[in-house]
Structures are given as C-alpha cells and as structure tokens.
N, C-alpha and C positions, 0 to 999 in steps of 0.2 A: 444930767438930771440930779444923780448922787450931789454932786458939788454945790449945787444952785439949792437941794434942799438945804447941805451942810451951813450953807452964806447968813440960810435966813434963821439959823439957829434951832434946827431940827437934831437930834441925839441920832446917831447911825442906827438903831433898832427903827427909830420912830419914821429915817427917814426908808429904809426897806421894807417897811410895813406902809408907807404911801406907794413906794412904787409897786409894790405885791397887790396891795388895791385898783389901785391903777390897769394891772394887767390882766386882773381878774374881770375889772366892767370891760377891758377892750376885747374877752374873749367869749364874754355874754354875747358883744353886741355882733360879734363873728358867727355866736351860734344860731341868734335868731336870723341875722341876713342869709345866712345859709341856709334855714329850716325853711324861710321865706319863698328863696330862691330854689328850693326842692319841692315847692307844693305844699307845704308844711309840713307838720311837726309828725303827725303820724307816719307818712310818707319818710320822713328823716327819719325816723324809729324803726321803721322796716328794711329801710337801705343799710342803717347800720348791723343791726340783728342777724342781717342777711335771710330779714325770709321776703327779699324783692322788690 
C-alpha cells in the first residue's frame, strides 16, 4: 500500500497519514458491527466497564 501510495506521488508523511486514516474508518466500522452484534452501544458500555 506504502509503495503504490509512493508510485502515485504521495510524500511518505502524506502517504502514513492515508494509511492512519484508513485504519482508523476500518476500526470505526469494527466498533459499531461489534456494538451492533452486542445489542448495542449501551450494552457494549457495560460489557466493557464491567458492570455486566
């Protein structure tokens, strides 16, 4: 991905700052199919808190 940004004439800051974005929406879209797949979001907030 680094290389193929590098090809199309992306600066190494500009092209880690695409993949940092990049991994950031893919780790959104983990949180909500997971909050989804817990019953939602409040349910996911007490699972993690630990109070159940």
């Amino acid at each position: 991905m680094y290389s193929q940004l590098r090809r199309t004439g992306c600066r190494p800051l500009e092209a880690f700052g695409h993949i940092a974005f990049g991994l950031v929406l893919l780790g959104l879209g983990l949180a909500c199919a997971g909050a989804d797949l817990l019953g939602g979001w409040e349910r996911a907030g007490r699972l993690l808190t630990g109070a159940g």
